[in-house]
N, C-alpha and C positions, 0 to 999 in steps of 0.2 A: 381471472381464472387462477393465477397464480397463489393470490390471497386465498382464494378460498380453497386449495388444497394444504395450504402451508395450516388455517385453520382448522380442515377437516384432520390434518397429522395430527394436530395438538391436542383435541379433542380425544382423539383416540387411544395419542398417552396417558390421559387425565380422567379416563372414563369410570376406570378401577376406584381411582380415589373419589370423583365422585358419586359413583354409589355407593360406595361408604357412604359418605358424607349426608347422603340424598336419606340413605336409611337408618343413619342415628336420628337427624332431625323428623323425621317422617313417622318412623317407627318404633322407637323407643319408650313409648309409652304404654306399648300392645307387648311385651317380651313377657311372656312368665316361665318361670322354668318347673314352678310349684305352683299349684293354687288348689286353697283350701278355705271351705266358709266355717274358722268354728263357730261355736254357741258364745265363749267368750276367753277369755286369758289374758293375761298379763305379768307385770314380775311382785313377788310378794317379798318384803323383807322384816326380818327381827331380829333379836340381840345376837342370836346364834349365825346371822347370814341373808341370804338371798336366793331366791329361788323363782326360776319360770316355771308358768302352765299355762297347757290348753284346756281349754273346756269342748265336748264336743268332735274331738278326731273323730273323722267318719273311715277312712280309710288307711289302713296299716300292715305292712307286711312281717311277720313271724317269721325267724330261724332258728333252730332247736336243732340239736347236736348232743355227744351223751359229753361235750365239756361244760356247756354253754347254750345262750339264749342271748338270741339278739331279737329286738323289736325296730322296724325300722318306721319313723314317724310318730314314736311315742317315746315317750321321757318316762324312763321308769330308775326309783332311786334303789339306791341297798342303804335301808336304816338298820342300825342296830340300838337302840334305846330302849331305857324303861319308864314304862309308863305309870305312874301312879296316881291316886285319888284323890279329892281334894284337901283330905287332910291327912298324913301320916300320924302315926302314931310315938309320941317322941321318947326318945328312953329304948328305940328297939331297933336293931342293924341286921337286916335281908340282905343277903346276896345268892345271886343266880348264876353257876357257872358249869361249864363255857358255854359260851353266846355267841354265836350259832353251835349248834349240838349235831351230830351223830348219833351219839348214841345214851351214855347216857346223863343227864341233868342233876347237879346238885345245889338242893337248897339249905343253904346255911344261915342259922339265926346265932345274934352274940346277944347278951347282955336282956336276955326276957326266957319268962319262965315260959316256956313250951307247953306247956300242958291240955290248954287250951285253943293249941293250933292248928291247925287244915291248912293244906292246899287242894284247891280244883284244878284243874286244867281244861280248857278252851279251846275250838277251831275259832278259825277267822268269822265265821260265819254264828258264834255264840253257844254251838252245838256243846253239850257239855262230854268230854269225855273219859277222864276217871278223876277219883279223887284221895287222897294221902293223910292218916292221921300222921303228926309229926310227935317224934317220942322221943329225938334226940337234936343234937342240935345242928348235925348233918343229915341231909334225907335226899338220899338216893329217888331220882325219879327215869324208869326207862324209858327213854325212847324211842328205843330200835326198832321198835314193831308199826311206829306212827310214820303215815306217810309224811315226805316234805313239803310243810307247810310254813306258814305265820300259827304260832299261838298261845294264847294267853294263859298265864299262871297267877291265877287269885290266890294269895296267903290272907287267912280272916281269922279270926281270934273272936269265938263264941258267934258265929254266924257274920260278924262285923269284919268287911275286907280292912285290912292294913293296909296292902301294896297287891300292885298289880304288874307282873313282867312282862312284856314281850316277846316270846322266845322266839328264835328262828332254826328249824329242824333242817339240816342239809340234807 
């Protein structure tokens, strides 16, 4: 009788650890703390870096504030690049500035006769919405009036794009 209370003490000290114990081995394979089915993802890399994606997020929660924007369960980047065509036009220097804009955009051409220049401007979506003869070799483009978006600035020379910007309006 003796033994077997001295056993039931000991047990009773050792009960905590083992159910630990009992539910690592038992249990550990059923734990999720997330679980999501995407369509597909994985990690992409090239000379510029590395980069993850999901394919397929079905559920995501939005927070929005007048500083900021959080998404939480999605991966969302801030690029600022330019984009352009497959072939530039060589002998001629575009620049775009500042990138991200306010208010308002200046495009600056060096070293090519202007005469024959346009720019269009672009929503994310292709929508066209105005367009610029260029007469000097800075050209004011306003902003202020465009909502904040992504959007593209085609420069073409006799209906033929040169280069194509990226712009990003805050």
């Amino acid at each position: 009788m003796l033994s077997f209370e001295l056993t039931k003490s000991l047990l009773m000290q050792h009960l905590k650890t083992i159910k630990i114990v009992l539910f690592l081995l038992l249990g550990i394979g059923e734990l999720h703390a997330q679980e999501t089915v995407p369509a597909t993802g994985g990690d992409a890399s090239g000379a510029g870096g590395t980069s993850s994606y999901t394919v397929g997020q079905v559920f995501y929660s939005m927070h929005t504030s007048t500083t900021g924007l959080v998404a939480e369960g999605v991966q969302l980047p801030y690029e600022v690049l330019t984009i352009t065509g497959l072939e530039e036009v060589p002998g001629i220097q575009l620049v775009c500035f500042p990138n991200p804009t306010t208010d308002v955009l200046t495009l600056q051409v060096e070293d090519f006769n202007i005469a024959n220049l346009s720019c269009r401007l672009f929503d994310i979506n292709g929508k066209f919405v105005e367009s610029h003869e260029l007469t000097s070799k800075q050209t004011a483009i306003n902003m202020a009036k465009l909502v904040p978006a992504i959007y593209f600035l085609k420069v073409a020379d006799n209906q033929s794009v040169i280069k194509t910007f990226k712009i990003i309006k805050n």
